[in-house]
BAMAR-263167 format. One record per atom (N, C-alpha, C): residue in one letter; z, x, y. Coordinates in steps of 0.1 Angstrom, whole numbers, padded with zeros to 4 digits, always signed. Layout:
BAMAR-263167
AZXY...
END
This chain:
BAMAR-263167
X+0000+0008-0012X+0000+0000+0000X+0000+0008+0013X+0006+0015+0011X+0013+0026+0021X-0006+0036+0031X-0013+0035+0019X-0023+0044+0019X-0037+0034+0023X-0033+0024+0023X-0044+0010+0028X-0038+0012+0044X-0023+0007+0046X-0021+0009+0059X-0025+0019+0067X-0028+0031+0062X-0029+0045+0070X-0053+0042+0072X-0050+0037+0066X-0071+0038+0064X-0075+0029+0074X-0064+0018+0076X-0071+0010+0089X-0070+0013+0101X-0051+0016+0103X-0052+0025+0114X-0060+0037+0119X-0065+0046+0108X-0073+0056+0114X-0091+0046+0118X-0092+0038+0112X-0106+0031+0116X-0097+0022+0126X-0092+0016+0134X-0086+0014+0146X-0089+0024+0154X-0087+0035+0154X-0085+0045+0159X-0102+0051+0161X-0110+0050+0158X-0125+0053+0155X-0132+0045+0169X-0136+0053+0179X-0142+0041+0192X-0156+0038+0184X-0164+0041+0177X-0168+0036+0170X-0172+0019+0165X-0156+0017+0161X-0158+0006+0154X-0156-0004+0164X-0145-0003+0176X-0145-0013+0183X-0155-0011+0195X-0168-0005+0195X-0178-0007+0203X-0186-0022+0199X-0189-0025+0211X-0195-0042+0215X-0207-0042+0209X-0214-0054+0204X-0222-0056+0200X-0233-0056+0212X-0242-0048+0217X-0252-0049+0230X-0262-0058+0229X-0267-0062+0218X-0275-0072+0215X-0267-0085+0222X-0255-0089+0219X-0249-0101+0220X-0247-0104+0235X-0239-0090+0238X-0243-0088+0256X-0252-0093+0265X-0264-0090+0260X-0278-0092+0266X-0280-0105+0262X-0282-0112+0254X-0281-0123+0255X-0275-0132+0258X-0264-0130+0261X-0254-0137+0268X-0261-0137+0286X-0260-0123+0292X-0264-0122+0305X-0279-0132+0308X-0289-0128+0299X-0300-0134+0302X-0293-0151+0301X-0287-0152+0292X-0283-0171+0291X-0276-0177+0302X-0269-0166+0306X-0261-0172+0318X-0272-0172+0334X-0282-0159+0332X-0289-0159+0346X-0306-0172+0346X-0303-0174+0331X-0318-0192+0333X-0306-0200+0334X-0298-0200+0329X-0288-0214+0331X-0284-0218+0351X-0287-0204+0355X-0283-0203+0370X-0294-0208+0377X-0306-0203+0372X-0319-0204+0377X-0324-0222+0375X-0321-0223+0361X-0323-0239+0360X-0313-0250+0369X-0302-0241+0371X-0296-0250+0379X-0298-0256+0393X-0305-0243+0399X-0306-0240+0413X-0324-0247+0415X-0330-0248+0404X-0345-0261+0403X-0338-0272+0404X-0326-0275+0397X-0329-0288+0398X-0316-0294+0406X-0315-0288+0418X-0304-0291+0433X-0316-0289+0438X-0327-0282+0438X-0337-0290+0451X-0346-0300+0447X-0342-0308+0440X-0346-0318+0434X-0337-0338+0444X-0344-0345+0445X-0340-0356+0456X-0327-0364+0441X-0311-0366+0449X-0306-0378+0442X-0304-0389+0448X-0298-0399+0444X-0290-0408+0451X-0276-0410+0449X-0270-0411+0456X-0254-0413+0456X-0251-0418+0465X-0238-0426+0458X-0227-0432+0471X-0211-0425+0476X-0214-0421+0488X-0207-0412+0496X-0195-0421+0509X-0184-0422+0513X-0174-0430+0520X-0177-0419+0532X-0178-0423+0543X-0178-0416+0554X-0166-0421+0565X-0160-0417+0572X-0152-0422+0579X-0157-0427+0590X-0150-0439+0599X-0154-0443+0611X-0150-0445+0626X-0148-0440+0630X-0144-0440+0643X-0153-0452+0655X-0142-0461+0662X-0147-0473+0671X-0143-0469+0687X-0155-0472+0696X-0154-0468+0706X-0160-0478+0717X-0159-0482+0732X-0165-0487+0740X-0164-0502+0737X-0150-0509+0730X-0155-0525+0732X-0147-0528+0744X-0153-0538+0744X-0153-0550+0761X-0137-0547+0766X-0142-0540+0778X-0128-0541+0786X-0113-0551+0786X-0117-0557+0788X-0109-0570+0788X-0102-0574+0775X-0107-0569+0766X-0107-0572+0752X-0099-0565+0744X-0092-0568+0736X-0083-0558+0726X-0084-0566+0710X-0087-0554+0701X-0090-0560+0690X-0076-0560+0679X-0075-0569+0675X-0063-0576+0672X-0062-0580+0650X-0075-0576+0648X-0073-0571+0637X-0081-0560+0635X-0074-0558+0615X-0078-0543+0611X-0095-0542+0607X-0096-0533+0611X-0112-0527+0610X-0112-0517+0600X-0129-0519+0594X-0129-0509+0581X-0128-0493+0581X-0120-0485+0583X-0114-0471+0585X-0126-0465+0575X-0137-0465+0573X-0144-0458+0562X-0159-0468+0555X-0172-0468+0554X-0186-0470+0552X-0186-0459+0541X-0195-0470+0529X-0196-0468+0518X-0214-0466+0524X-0218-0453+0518X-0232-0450+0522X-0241-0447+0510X-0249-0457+0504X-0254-0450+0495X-0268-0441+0500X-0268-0431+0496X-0282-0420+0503X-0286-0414+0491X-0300-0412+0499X-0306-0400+0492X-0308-0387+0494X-0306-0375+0491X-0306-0365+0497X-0308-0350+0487X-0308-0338+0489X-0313-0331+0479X-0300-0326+0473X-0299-0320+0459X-0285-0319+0454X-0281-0305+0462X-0284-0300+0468X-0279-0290+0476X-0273-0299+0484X-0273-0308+0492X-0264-0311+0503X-0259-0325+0496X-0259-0329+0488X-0252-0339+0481X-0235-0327+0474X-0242-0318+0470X-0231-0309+0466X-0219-0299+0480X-0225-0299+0488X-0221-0295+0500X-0213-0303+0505X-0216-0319+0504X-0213-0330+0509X-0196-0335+0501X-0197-0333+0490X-0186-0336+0480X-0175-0318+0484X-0183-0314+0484X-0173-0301+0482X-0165-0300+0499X-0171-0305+0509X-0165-0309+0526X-0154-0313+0523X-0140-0305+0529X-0128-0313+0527X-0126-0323+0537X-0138-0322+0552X-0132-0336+0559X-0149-0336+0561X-0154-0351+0557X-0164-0353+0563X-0167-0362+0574X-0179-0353+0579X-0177-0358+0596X-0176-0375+0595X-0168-0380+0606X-0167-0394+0610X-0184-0400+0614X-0182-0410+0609X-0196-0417+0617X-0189-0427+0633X-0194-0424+0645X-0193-0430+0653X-0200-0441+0659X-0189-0455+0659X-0194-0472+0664X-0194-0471+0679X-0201-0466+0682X-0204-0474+0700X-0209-0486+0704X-0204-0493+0700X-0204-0512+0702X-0210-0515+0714X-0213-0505+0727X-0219-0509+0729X-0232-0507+0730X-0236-0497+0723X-0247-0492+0716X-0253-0496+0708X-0249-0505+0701X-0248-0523+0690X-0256-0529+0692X-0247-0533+0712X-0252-0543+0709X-0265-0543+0717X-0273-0530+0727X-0285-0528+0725X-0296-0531+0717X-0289-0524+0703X-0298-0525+0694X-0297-0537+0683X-0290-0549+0689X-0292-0563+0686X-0285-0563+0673X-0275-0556+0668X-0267-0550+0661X-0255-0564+0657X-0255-0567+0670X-0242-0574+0668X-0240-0586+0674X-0238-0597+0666X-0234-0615+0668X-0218-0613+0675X-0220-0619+0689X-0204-0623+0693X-0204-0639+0696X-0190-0639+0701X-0184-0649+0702X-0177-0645+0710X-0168-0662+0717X-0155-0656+0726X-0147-0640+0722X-0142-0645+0710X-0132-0638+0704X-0134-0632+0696X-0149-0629+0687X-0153-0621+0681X-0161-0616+0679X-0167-0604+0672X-0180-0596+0669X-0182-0597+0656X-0192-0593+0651X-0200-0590+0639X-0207-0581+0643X-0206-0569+0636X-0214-0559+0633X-0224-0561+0620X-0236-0561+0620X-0243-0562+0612X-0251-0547+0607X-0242-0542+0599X-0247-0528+0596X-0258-0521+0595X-0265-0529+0586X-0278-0528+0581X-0285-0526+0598X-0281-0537+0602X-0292-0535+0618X-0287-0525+0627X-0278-0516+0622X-0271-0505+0629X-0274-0492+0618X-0282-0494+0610X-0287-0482+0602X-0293-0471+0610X-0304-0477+0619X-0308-0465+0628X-0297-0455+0637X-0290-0464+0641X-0279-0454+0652X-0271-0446+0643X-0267-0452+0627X-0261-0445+0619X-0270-0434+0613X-0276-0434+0610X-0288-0425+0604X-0294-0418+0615X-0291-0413+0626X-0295-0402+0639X-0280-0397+0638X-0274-0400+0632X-0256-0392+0635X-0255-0385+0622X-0264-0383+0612X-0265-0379+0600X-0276-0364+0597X-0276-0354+0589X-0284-0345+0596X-0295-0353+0588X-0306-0347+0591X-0323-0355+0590X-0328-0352+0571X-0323-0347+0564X-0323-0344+0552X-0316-0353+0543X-0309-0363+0553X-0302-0374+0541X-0308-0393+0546X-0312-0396+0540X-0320-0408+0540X-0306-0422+0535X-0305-0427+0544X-0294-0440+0539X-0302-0451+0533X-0299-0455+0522X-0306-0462+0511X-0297-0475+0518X-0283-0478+0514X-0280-0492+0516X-0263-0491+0526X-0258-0498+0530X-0248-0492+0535X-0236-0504+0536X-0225-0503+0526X-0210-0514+0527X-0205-0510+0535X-0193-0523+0541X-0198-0535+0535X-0208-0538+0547X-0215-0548+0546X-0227-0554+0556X-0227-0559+0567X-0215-0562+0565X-0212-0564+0578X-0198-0562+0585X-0192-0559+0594X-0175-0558+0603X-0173-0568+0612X-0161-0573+0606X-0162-0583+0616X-0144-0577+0625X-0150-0584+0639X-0139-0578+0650X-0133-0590+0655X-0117-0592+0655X-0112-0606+0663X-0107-0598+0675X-0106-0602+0686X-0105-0602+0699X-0092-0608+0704X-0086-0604+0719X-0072-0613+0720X-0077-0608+0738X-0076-0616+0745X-0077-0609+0758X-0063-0602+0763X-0068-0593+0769X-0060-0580+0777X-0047-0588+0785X-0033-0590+0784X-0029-0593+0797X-0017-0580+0798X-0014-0584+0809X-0003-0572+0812X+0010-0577+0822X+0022-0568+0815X+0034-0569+0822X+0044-0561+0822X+0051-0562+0833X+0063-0549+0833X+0073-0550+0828X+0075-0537+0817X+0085-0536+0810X+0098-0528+0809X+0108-0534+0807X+0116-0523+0808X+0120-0513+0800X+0124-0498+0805X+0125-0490+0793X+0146-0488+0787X+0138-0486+0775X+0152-0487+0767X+0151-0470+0757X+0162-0462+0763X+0164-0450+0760X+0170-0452+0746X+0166-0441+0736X+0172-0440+0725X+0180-0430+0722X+0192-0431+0723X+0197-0419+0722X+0205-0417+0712X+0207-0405+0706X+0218-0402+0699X+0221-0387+0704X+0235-0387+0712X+0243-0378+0717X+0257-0372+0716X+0263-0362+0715X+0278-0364+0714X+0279-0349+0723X+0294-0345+0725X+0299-0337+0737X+0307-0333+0732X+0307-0319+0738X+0321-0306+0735X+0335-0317+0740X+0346-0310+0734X+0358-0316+0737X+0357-0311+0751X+0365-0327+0757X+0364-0329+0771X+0358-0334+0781X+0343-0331+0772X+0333-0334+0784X+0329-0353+0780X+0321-0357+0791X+0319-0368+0786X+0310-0372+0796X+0304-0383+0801X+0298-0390+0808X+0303-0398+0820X+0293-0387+0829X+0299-0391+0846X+0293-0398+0850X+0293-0410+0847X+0286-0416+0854X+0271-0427+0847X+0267-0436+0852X+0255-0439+0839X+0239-0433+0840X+0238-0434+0825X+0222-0427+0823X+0216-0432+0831X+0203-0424+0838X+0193-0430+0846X+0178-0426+0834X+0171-0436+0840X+0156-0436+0831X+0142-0436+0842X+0139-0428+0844X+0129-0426+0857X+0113-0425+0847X+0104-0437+0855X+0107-0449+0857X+0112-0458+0850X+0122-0469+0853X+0132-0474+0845X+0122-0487+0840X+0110-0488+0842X+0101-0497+0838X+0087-0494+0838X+0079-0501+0832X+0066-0495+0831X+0055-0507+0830X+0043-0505+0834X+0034-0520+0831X+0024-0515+0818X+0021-0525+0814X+0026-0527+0793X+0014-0537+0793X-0002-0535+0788X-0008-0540+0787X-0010-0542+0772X-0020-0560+0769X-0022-0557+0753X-0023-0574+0747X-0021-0575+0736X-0026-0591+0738X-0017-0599+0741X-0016-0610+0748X-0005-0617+0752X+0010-0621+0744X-0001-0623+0727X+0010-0631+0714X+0022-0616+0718X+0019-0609+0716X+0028-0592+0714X+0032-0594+0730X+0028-0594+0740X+0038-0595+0755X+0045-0603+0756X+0048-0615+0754X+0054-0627+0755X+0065-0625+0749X+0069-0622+0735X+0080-0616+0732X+0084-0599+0734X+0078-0593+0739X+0086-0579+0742X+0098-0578+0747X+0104-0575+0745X+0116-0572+0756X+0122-0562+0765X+0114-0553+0755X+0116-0535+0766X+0108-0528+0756X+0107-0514+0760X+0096-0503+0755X+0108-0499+0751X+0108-0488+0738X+0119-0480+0731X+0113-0464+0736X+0121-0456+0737X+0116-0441+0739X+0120-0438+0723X+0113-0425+0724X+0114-0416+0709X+0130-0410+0710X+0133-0411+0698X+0148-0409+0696X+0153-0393+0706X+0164-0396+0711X+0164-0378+0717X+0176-0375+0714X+0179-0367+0707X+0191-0361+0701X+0195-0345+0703X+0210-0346+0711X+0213-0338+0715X+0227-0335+0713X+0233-0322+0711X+0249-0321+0703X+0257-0309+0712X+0268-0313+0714X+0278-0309+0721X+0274-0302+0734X+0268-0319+0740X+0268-0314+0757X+0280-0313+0767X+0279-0304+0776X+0291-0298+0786X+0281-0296+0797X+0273-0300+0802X+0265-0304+0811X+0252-0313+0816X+0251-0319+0827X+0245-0326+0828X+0226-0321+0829X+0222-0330+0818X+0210-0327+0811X+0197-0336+0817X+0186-0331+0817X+0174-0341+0825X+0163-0337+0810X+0153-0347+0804X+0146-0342+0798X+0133-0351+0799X+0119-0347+0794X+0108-0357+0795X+0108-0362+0777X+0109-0378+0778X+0108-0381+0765X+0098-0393+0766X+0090-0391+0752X+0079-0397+0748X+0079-0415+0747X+0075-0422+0749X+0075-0438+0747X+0071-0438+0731X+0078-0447+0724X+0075-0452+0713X+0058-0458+0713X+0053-0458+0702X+0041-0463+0706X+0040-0480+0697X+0033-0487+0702X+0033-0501+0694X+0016-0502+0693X+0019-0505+0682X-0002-0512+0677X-0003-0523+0688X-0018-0519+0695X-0027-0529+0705X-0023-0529+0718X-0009-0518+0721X-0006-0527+0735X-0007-0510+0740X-0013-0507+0754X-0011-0496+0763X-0003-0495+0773X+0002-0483+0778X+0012-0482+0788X+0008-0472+0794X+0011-0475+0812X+0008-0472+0822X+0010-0455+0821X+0021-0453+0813X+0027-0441+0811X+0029-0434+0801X+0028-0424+0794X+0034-0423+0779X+0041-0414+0781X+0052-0407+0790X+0069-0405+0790X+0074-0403+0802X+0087-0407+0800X+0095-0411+0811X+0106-0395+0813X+0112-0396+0823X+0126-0389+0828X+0135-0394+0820X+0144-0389+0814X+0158-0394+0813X+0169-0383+0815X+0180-0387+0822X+0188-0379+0830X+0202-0387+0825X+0211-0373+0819X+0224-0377+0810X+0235-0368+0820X+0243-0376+0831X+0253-0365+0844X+0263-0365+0828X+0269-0354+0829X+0279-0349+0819X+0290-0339+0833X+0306-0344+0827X+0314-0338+0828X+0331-0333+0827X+0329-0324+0831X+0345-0321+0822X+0355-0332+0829X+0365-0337+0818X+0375-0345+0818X+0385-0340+0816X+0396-0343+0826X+0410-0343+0819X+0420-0350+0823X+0429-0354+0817X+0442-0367+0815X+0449-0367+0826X+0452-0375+0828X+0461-0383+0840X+0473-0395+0840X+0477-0397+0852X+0484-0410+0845X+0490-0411+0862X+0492-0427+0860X+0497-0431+0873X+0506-0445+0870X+0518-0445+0881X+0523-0456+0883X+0521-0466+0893X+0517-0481+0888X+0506-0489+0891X+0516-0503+0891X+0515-0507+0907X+0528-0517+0903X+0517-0535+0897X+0525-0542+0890X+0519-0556+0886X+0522-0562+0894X+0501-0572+0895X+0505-0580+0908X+0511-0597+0903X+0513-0610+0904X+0511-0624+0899X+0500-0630+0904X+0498-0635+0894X+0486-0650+0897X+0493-0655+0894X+0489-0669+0904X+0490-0689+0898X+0503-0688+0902X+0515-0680+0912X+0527-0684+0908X+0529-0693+0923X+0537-0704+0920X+0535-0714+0932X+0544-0708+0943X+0544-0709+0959X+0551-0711+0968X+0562-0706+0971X+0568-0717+0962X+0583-0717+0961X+0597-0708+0953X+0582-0703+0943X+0591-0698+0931X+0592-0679+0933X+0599-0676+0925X+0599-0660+0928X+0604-0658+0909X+0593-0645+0909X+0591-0644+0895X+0597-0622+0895X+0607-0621+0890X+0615-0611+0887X+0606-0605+0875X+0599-0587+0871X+0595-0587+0859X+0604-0574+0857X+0609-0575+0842X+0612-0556+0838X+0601-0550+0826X+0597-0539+0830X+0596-0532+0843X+0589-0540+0855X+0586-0538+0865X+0576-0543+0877X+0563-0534+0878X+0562-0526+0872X+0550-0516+0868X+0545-0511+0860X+0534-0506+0854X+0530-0500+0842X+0523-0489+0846X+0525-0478+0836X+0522-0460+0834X+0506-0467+0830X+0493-0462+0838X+0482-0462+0834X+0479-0442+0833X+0474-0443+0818X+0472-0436+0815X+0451-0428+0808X+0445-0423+0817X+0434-0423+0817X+0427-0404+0813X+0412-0407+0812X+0408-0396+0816X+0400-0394+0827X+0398-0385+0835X+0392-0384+0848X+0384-0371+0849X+0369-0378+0855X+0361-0363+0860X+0367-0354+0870X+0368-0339+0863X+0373-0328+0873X+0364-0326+0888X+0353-0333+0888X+0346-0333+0902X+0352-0341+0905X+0358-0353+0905X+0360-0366+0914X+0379-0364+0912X+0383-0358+0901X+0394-0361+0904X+0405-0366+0914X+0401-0358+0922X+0410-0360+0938X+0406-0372+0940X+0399-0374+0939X+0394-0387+0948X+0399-0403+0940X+0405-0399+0933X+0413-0416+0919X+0427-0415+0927X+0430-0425+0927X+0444-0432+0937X+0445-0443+0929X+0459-0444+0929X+0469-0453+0925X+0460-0470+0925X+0460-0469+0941X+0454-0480+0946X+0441-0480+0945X+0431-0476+0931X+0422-0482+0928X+0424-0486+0915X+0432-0493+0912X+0438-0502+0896X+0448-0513+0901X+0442-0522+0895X+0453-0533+0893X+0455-0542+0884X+0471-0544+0880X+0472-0552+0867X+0479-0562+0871X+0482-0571+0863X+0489-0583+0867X+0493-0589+0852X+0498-0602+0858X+0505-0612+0848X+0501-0623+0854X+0498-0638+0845X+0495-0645+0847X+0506-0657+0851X+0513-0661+0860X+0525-0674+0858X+0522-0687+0846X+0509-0689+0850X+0512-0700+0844X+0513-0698+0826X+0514-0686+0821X+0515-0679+0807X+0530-0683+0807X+0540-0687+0816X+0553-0684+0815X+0562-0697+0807X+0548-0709+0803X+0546-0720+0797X+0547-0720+0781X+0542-0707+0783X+0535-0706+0765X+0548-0704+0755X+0548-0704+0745X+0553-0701+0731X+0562-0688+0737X+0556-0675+0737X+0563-0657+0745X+0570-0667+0755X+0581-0669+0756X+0588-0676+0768X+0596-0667+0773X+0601-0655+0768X+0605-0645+0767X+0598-0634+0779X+0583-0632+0774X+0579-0624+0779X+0561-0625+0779X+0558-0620+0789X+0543-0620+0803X+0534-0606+0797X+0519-0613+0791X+0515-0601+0789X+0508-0597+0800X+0504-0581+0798X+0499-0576+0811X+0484-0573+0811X+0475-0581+0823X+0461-0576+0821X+0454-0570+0829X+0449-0559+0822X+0436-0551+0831X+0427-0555+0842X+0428-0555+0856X+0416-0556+0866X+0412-0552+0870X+0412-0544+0881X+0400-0534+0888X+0406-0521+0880X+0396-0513+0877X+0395-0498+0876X+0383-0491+0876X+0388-0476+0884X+0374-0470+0888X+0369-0470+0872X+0353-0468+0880X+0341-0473+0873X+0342-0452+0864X+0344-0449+0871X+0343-0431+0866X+0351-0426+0853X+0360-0434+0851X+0373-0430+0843X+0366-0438+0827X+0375-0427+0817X+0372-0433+0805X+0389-0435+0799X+0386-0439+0787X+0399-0441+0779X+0415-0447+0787X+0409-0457+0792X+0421-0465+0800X+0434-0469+0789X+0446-0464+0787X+0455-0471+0778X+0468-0471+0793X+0476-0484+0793X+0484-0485+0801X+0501-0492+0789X+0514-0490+0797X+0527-0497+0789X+0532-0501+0801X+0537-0510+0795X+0540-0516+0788X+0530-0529+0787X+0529-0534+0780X+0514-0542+0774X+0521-0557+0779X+0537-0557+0776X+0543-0571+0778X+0556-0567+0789X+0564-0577+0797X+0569-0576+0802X+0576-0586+0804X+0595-0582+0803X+0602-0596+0805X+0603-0603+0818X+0611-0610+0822X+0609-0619+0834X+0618-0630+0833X+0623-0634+0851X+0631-0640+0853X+0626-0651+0866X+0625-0665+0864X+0620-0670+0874X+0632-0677+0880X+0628-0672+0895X+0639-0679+0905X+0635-0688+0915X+0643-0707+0914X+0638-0715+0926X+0644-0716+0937
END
């Protein structure tokens, strides 16, 4: 056994035996270079095929907005040589064919109505077939016809509605309210869609641990059929640093008659807030006031008067005040 194994390996070993057959070679090469040759006769030879082209629509009636969907893509059956039928398939974008409607309706292309069009394809073969290179011949072309529904144009001003998602370094907060420049916009499109609008949305704008006041240009949301005067607005977010305060704020009475005199313990409440460091100075006592109602002195709490929130500046955040209730003594 031992001496079989040694006989093969040395014929392994022989360049010899594992030289190629040249005969097999050559015929292979010649088979592969007619198979090339035959190929390349019969691509300049005419086929027919059906090819989807994309469509692009342009120039209809001012006044007009088209209010349904249109066919995004023409099914073309053509003839052409297998060279550009193969060229044509192997295109990863093929060119759009372009509708100039009003180019249509020159060429008698197109049946309207109030509200609608028909494109009659076939009678738009010519303007489609000059947008085509001159080597492809359009045999038939789906579907036959497009049909267009119409809504007339109206327009109205809308308000804009910011979208925000924002939050702020500790401390900081919001001086004051958002502004939206222009805070409205005129909003053209078919009436059914204006009638209920209620505002334009902006594109979301998201921003994280602001400590200063921020201005940015942000994009309008866009809606199918309807155009705007504008496509983005200002929006301006005043940010600023905050810090805690607190003040003693005497309670005033409502509804208490004339005659009577109404005793409370305490007679005031600790309002406890936070306040912008620019305005700080400028918050006084005497712009807050709380009170108690008399005629609550009826109710069930016979004991005791709760206490409610009225004026406070517009600047301040996180209002908590105490005592919430207060006892009381009425004197006639």
């Amino acid at each position: 056994m031992d001496s079989g194994i040694l006989k093969l390996f040395r014929q392994l070993q022989n360049k010899s035996y594992l030289k190629p057959n040249k005969k097999l070679f050559i015929f292979l090469f010649f088979l592969v270079l007619s198979s090339c040759f035959w190929l390349l006769n019969i691509l300049t030879n005419d086929f027919v095929s059906t090819i989807n082209f994309p469509v692009k629509y342009k120039n209809f009636p001012i006044d007009k907005v088209v209010v349904n969907e249109l066919p995004q893509e023409l099914q073309l059956q053509i003839k052409a040589s297998g060279f550009m039928l193969v060229r044509l398939y192997l295109t990863a974008t093929v060119p759009p064919i372009l509708f100039d409607i009003n180019s249509f309706y020159e060429k008698k292309a197109i049946i309207s109505t109030t509200t609608n069009i028909y494109i009659i394809t076939k009678l738009a073969k010519e303007k489609i077939q000059s947008q085509l290179e001159s080597k492809i011949e359009i045999l038939e072309i789906y579907p036959d016809t497009i049909f267009a529904q119409f809504a007339t144009v109206a327009s109205k001003i809308i308000a804009i509605k910011p979208n925000l998602n924002i939050s702020f370094e500790q401390q900081y907060m919001l001086n004051g309210n958002i502004t939206v420049t222009p805070d409205s916009i005129n909003v053209s499109g078919p009436s059914s869609i204006l009638d209920t609008l209620q505002f334009v949305e902006t594109t979301e704008l998201e921003l994280e641990e602001l400590n200063k006041t921020v201005k940015k240009n942000v994009f309008l949301q866009e809606v199918a059929d309807l155009k705007y005067s504008i496509k983005r607005i200002v929006i301006e977010i005043p940010i600023d640093k905050f810090t805690e305060t607190s003040f003693n704020v005497p309670i005033s009475i409502l509804n208490i008659p004339e005659n009577v005199k109404l005793k409370m313990f305490p007679n005031e409440i600790r309002a406890t807030f936070m306040a912008p460091m620019s305005k700080y100075s400028e918050i006084k006592a005497q712009h807050f006031s709380f009170y108690v109602d008399f005629n609550e002195t009826d109710s069930v709490n016979i004991h005791k008067l709760k206490v409610y929130s009225g004026i406070t500046p517009e600047l301040i955040h996180n209002l908590s005040y105490k005592p919430i209730f207060v006892d009381y003594i009425v004197e006639k």
